[in-house]
GURO-273714 format. One record per residue: residue number from 0; residue in one letter; z, y negated, x of N, C-alpha, C in turn. Coordinates in pm, whole numbers, plus 32768, in hexadecimal, padded with zeros to 4 digits. Example, Ala and Ser with C-alpha at 12.3 -4.5 7.8 and 13.67 -1.06 7.14 Angstrom:
<pts>
{pos: 0	code: A	n.Z: 830C	n.Y: 8239	n.X: 8527	ca.Z: 830C	ca.Y: 81C2	ca.X: 84CE	c.Z: 830C	c.Y: 814A	c.X: 8528} .
{pos: 1	code: S	n.Z: 82C4	n.Y: 80E1	n.X: 8505	ca.Z: 82CA	ca.Y: 806A	ca.X: 8557	c.Z: 8313	c.Y: 7FFD	c.X: 850A} .
</pts>
This chain:
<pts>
{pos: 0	code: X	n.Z: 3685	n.Y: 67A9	n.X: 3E9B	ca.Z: 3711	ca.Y: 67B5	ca.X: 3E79	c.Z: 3761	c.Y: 67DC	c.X: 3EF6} .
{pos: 1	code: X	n.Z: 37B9	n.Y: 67B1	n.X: 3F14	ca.Z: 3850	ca.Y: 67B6	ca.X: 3F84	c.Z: 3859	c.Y: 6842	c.X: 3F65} .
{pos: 2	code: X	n.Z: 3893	n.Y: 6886	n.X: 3FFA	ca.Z: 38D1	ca.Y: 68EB	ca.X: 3FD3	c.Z: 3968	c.Y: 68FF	c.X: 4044} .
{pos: 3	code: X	n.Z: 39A4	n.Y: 6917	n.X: 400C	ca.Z: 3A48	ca.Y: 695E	ca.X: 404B	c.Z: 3A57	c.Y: 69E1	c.X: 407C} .
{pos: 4	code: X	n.Z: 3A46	n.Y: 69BF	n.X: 40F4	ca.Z: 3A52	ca.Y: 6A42	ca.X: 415A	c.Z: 3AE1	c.Y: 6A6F	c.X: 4154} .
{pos: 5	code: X	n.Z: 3B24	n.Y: 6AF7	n.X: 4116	ca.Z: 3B99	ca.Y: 6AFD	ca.X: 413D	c.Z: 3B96	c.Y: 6B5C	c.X: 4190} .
{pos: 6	code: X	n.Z: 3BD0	n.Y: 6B3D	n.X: 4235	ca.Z: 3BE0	ca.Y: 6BBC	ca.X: 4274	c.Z: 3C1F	c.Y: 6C12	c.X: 4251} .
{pos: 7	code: X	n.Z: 3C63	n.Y: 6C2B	n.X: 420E	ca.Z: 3C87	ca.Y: 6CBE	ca.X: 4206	c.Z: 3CF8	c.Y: 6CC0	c.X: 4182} .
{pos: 8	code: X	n.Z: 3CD5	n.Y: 6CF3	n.X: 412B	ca.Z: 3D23	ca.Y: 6D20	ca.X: 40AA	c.Z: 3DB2	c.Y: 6D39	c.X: 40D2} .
{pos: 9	code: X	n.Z: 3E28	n.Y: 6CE9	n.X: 40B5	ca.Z: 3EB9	ca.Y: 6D14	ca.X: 40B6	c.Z: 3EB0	c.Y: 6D74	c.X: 404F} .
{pos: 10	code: X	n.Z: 3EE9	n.Y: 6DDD	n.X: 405F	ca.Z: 3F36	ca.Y: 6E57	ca.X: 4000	c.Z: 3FA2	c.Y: 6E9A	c.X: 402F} .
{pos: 11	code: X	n.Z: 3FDB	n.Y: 6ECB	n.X: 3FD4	ca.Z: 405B	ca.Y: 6F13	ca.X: 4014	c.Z: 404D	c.Y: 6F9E	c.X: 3F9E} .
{pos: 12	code: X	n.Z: 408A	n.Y: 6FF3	n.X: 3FEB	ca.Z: 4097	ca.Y: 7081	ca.X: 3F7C	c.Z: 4102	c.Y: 7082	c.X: 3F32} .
{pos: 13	code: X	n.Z: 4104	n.Y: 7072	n.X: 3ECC	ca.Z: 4139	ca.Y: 7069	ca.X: 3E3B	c.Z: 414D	c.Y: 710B	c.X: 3DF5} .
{pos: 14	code: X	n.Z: 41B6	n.Y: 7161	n.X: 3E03	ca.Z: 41BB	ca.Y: 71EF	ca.X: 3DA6	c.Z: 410C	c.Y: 7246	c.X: 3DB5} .
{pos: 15	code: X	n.Z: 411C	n.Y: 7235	n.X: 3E5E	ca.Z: 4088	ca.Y: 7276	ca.X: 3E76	c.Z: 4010	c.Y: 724D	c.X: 3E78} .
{pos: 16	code: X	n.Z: 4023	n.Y: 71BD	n.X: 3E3F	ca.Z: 3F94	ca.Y: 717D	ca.X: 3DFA	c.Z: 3F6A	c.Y: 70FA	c.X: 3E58} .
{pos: 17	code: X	n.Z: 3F1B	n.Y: 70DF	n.X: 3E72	ca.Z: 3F0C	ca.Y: 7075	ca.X: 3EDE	c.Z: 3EEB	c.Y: 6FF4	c.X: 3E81} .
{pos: 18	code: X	n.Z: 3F3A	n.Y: 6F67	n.X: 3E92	ca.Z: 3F2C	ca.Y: 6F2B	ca.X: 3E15	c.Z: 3F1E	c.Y: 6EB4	c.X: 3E6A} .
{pos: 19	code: X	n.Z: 3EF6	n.Y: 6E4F	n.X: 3E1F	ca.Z: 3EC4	ca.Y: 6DB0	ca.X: 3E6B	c.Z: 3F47	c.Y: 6D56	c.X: 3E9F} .
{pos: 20	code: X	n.Z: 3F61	n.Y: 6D2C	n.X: 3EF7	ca.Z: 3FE0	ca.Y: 6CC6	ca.X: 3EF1	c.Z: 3FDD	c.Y: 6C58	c.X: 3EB6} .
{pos: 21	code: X	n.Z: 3F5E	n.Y: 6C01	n.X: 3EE2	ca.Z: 3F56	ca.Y: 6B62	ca.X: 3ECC	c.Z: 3EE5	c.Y: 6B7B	c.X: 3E58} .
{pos: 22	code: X	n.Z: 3F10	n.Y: 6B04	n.X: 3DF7	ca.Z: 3EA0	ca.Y: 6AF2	ca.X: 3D6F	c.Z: 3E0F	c.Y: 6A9B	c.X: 3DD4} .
{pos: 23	code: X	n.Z: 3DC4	n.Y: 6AA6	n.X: 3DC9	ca.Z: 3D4A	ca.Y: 6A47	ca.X: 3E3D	c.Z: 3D07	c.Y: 6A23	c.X: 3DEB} .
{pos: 24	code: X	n.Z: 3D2E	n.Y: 6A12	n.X: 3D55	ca.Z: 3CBD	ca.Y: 69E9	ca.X: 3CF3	c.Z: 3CE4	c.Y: 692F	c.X: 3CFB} .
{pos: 25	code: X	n.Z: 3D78	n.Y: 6903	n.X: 3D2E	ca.Z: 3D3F	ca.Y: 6868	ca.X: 3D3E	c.Z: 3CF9	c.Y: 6844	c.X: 3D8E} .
{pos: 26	code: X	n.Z: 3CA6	n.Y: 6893	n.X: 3DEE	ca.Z: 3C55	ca.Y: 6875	ca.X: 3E6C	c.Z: 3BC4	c.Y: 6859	c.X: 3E38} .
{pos: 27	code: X	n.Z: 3BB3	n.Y: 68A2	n.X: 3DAD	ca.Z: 3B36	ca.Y: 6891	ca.X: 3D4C	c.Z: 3AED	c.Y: 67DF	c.X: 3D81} .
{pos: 28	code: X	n.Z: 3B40	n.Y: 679E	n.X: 3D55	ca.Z: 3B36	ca.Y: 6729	ca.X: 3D4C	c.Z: 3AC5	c.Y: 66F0	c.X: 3DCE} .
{pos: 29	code: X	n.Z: 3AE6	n.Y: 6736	n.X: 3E16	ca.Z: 3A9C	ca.Y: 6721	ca.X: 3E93	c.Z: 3A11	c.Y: 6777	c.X: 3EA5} .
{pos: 30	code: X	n.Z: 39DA	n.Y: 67DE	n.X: 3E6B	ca.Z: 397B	ca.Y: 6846	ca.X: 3E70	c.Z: 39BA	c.Y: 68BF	c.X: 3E5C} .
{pos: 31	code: X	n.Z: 392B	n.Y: 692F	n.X: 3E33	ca.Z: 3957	ca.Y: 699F	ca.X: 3E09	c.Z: 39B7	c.Y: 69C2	c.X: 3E86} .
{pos: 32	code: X	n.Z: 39D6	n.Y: 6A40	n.X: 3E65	ca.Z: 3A38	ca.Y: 6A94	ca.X: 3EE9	c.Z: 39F4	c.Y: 6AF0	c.X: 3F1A} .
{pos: 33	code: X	n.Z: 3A04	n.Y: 6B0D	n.X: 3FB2	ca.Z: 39CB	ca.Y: 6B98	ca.X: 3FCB	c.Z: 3A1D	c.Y: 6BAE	c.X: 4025} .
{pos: 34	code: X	n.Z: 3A2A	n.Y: 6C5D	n.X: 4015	ca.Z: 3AD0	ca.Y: 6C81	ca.X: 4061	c.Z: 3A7C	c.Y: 6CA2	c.X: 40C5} .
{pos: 35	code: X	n.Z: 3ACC	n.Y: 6C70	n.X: 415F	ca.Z: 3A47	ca.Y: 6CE6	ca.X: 41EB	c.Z: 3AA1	c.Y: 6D35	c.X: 4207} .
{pos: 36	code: X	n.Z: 3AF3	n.Y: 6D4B	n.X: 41E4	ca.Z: 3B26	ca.Y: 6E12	ca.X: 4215	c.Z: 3BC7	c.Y: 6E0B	c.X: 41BB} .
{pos: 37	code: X	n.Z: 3B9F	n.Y: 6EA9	n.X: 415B	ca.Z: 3BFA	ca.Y: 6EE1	ca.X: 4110	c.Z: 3C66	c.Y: 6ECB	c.X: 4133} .
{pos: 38	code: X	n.Z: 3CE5	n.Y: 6EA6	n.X: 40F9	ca.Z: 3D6F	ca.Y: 6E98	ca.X: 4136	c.Z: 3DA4	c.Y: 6F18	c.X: 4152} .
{pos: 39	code: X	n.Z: 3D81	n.Y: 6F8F	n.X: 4133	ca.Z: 3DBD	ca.Y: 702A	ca.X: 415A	c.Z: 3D2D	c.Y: 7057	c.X: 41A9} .
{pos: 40	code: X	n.Z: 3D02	n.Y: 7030	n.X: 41D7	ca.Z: 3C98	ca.Y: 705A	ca.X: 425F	c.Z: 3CD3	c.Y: 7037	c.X: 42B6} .
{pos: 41	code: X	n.Z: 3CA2	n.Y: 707E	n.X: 4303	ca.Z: 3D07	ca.Y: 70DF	ca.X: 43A6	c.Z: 3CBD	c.Y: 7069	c.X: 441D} .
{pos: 42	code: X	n.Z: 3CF0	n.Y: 7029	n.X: 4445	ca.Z: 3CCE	ca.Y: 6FE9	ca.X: 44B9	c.Z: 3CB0	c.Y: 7012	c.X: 4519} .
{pos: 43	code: X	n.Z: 3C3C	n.Y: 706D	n.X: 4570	ca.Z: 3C2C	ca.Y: 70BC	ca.X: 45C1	c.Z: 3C43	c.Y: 7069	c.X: 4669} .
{pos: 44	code: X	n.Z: 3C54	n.Y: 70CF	n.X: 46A0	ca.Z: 3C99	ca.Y: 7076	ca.X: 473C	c.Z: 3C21	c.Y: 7046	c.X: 476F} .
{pos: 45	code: X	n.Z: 3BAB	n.Y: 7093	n.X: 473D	ca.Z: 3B2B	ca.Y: 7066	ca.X: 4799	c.Z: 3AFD	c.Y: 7000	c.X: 4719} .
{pos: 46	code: X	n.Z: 3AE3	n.Y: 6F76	n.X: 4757	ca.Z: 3AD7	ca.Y: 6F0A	ca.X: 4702	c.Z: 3A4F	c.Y: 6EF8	c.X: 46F4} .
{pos: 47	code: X	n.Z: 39E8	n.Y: 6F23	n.X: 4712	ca.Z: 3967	ca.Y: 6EF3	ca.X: 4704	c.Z: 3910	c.Y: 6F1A	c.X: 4697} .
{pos: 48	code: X	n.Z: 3953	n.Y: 6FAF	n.X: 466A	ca.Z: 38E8	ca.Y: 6F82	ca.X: 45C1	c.Z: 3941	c.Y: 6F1D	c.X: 4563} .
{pos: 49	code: X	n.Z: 39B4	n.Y: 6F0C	n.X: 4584	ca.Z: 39E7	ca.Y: 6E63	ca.X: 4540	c.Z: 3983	c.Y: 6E19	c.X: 4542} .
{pos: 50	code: X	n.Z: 396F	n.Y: 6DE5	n.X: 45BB	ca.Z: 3946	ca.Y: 6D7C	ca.X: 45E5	c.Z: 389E	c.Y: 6D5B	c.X: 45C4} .
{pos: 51	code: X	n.Z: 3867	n.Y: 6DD8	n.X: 45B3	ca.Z: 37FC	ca.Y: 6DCF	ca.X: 45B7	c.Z: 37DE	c.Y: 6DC6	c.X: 44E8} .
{pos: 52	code: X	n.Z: 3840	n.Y: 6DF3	n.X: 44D3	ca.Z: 3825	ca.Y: 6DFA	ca.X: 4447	c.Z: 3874	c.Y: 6D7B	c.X: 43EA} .
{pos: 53	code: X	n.Z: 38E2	n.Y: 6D1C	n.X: 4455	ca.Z: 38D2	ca.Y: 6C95	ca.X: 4437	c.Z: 3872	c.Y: 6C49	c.X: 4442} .
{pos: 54	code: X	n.Z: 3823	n.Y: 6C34	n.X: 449F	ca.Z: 37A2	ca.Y: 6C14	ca.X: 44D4	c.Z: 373B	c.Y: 6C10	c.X: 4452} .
{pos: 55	code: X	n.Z: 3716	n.Y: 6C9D	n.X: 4418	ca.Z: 36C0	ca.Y: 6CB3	ca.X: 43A7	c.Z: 36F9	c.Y: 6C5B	c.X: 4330} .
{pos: 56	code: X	n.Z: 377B	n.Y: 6C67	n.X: 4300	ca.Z: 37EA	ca.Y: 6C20	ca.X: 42D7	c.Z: 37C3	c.Y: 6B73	c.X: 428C} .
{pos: 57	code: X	n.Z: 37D5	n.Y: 6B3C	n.X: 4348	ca.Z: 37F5	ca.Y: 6AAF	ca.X: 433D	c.Z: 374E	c.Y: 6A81	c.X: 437D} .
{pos: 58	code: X	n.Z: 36DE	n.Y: 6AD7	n.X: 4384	ca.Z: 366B	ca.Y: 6AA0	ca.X: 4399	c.Z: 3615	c.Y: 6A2E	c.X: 435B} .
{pos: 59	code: X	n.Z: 3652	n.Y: 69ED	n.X: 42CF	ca.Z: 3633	ca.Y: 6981	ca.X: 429E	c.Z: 36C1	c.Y: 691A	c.X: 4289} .
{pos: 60	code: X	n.Z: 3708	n.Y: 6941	n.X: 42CB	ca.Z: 375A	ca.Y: 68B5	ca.X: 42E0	c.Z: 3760	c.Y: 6836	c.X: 42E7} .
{pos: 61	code: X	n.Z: 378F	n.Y: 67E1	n.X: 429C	ca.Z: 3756	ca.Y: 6735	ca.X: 429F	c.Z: 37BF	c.Y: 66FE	c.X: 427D} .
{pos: 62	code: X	n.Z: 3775	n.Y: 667C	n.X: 4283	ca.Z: 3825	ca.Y: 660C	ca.X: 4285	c.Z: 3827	c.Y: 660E	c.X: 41E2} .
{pos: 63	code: X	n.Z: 37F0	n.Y: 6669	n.X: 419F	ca.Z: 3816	ca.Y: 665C	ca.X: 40E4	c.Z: 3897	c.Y: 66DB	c.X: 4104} .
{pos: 64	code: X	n.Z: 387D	n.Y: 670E	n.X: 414C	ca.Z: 38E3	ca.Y: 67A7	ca.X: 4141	c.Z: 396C	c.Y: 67AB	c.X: 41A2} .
{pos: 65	code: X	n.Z: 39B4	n.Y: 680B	n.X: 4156	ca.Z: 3A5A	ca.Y: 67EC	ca.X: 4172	c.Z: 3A91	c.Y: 6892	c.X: 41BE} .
{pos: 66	code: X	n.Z: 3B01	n.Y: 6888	n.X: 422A	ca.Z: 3B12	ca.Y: 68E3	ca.X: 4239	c.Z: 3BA6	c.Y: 68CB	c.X: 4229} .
{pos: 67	code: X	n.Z: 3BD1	n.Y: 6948	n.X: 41C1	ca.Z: 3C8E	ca.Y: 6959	ca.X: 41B6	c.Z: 3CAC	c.Y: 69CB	c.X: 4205} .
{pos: 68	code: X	n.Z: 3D0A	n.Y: 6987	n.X: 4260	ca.Z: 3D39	ca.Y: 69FF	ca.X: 42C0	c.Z: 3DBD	c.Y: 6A26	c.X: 4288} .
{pos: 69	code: X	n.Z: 3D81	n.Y: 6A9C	n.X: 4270	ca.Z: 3E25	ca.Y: 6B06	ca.X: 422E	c.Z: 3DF4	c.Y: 6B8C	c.X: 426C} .
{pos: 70	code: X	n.Z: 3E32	n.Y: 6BD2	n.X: 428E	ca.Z: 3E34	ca.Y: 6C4F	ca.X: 42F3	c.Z: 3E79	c.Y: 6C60	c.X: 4363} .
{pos: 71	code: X	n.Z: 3E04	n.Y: 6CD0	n.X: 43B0	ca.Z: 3E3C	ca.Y: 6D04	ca.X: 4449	c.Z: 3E1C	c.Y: 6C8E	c.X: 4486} .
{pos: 72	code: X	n.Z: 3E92	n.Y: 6C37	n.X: 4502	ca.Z: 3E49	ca.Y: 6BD4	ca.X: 455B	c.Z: 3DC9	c.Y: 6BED	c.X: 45A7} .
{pos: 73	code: X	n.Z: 3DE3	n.Y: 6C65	n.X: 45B2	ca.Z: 3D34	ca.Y: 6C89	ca.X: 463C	c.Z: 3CA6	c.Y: 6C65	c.X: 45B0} .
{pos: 74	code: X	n.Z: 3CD4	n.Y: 6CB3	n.X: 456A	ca.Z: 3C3F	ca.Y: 6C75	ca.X: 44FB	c.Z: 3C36	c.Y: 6BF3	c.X: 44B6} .
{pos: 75	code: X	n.Z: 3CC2	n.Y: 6B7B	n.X: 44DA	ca.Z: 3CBB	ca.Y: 6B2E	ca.X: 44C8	c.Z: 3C63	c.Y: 6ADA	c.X: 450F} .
{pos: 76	code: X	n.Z: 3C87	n.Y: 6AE9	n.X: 4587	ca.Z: 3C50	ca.Y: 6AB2	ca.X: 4614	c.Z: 3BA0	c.Y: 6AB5	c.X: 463B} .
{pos: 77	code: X	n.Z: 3BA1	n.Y: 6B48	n.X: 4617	ca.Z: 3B11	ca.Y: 6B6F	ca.X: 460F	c.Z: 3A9D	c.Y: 6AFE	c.X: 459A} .
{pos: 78	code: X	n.Z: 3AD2	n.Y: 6B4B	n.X: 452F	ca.Z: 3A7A	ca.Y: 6AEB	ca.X: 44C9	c.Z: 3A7B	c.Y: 6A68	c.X: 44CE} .
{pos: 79	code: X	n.Z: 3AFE	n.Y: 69E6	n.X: 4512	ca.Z: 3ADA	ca.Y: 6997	ca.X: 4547	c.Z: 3A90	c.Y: 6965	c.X: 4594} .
{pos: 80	code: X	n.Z: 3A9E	n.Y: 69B6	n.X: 45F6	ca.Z: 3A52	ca.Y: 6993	ca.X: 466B	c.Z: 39AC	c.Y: 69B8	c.X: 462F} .
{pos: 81	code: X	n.Z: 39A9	n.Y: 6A19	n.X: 4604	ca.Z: 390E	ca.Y: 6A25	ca.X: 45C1	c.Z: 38E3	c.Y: 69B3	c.X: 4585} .
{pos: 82	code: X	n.Z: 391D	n.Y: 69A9	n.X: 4511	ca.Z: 38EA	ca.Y: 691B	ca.X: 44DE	c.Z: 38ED	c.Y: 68A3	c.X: 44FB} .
{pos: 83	code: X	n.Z: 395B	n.Y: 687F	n.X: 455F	ca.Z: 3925	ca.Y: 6838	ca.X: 4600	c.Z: 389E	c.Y: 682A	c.X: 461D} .
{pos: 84	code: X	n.Z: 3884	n.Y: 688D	n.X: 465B	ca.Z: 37FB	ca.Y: 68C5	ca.X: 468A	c.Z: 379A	c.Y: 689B	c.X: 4623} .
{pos: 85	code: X	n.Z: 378B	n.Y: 68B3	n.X: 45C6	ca.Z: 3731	ca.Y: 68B2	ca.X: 4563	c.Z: 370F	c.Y: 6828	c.X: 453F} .
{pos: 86	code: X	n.Z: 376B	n.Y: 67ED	n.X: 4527	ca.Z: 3775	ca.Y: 6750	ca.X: 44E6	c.Z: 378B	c.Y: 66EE	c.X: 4554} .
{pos: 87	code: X	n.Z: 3766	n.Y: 6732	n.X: 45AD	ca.Z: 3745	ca.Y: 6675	ca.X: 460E	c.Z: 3801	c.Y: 6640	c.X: 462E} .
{pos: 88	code: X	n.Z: 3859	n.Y: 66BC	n.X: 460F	ca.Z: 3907	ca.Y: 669B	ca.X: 4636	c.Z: 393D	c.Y: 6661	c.X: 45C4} .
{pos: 89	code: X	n.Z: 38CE	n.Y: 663E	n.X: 4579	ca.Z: 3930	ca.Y: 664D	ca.X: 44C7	c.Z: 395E	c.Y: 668D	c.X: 4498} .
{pos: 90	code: X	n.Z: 39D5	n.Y: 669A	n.X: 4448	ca.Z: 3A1B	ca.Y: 66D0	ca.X: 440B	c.Z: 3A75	c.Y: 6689	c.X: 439F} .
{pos: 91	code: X	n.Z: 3A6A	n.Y: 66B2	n.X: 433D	ca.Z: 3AC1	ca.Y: 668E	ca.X: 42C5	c.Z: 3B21	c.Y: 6712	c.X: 42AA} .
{pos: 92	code: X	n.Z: 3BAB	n.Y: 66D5	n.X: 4292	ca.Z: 3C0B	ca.Y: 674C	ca.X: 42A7	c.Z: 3C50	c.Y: 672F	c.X: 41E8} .
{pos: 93	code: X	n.Z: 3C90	n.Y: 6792	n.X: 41AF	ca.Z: 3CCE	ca.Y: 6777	ca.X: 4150	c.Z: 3D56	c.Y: 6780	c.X: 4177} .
{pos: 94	code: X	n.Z: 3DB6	n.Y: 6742	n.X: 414F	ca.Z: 3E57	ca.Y: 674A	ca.X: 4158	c.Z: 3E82	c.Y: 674B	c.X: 40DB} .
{pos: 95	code: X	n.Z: 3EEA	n.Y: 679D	n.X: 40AE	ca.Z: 3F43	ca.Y: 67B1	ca.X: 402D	c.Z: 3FAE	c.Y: 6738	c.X: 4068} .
{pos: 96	code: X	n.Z: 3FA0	n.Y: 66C5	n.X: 3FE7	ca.Z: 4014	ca.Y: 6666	ca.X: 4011	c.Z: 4075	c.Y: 667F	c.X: 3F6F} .
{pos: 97	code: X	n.Z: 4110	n.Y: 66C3	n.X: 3FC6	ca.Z: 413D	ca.Y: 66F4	ca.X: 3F54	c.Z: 4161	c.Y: 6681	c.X: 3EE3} .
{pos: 98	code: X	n.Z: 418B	n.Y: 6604	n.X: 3F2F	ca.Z: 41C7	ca.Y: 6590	ca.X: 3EDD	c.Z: 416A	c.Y: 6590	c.X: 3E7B} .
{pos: 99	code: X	n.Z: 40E8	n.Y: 65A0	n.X: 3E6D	ca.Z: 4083	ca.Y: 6579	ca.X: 3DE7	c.Z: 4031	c.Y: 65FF	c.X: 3DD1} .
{pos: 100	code: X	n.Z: 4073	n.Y: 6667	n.X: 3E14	ca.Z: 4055	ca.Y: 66FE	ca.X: 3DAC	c.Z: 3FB6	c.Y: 66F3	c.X: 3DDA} .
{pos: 101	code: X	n.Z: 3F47	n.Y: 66BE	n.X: 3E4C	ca.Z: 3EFC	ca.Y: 66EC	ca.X: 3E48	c.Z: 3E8A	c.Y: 66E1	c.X: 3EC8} .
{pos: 102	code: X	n.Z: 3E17	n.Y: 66F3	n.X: 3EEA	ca.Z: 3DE2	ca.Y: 66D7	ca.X: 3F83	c.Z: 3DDC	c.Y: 6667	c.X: 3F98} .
{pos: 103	code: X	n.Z: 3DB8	n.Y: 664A	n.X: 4037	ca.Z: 3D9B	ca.Y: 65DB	ca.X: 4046	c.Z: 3D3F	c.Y: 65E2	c.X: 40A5} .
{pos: 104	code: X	n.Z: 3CCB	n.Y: 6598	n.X: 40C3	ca.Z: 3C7C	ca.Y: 6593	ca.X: 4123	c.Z: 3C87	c.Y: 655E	c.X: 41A3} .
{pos: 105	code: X	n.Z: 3CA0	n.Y: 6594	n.X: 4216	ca.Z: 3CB4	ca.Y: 6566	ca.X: 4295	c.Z: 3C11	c.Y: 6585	c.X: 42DC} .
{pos: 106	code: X	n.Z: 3BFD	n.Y: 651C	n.X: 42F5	ca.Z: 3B56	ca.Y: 64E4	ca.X: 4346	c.Z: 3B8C	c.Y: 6503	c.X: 43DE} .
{pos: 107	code: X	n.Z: 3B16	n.Y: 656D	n.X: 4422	ca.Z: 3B3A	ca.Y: 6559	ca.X: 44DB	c.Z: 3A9B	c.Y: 6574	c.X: 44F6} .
{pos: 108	code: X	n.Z: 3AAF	n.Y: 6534	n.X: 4582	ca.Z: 3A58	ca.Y: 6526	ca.X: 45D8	c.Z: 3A75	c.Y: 6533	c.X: 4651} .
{pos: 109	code: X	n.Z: 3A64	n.Y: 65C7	n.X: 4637	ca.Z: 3A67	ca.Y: 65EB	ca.X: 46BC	c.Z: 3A5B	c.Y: 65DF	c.X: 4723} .
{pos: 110	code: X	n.Z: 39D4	n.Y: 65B5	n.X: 4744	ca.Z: 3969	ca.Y: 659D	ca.X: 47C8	c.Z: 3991	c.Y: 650B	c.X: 47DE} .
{pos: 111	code: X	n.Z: 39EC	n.Y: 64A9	n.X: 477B	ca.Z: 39E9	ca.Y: 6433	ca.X: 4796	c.Z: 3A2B	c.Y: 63EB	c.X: 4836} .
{pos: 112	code: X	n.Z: 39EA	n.Y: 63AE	n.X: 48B7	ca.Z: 3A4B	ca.Y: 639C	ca.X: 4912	c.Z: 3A60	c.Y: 6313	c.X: 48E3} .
</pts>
């Protein structure tokens, strides 16, 4: 089964309460979801247990699996480039296309010259 990497949970604080922004259940369609870092987790300046714990993360990455970039740009960048790494410069990206309310799959190849 596909799975949907979302870098990083949008939330915003709501009357104290930290609450979801975006619904990500039309992303279903594509594989389960797995969030790689809490949307109210603290982005530390020293980036390497990020990095190392995207790594553990995106260690079975394949051209069945999708990454939606919503978050901080630096952990955007990161988990790309990881699954870069991982998949031979494949990457399948999701995009919210608002005209039809739902993702869409954008195919890259990275490594391609």
């Amino acid at each position: 089964m596909s799975t949907v990497y979302v870098v990083q949970e949008s939330m915003r604080k709501v009357n104290g309460e930290w609450r979801r922004i975006h619904d990500l259940t039309p992303a279903l369609v594509y594989g389960k979801i797995k969030i790689m870092v809490s949307g109210d987790q603290y982005l530390p300046l020293s980036i390497q247990p990020i990095i190392w714990e995207f790594k553990k993360k995106l260690k079975n990455f394949s051209d069945e699996d999708f990454l939606l970039l919503v978050g901080d740009p630096v952990l955007i960048g990161i988990a790309t480039a990881i699954a870069s790494d991982i998949n031979r410069g494949i990457v399948n990206f999701l995009k919210w296309d608002r005209e039809t309310s739902a993702y869409v799959n954008i195919d890259a190849d990275l490594h391609q010259k």
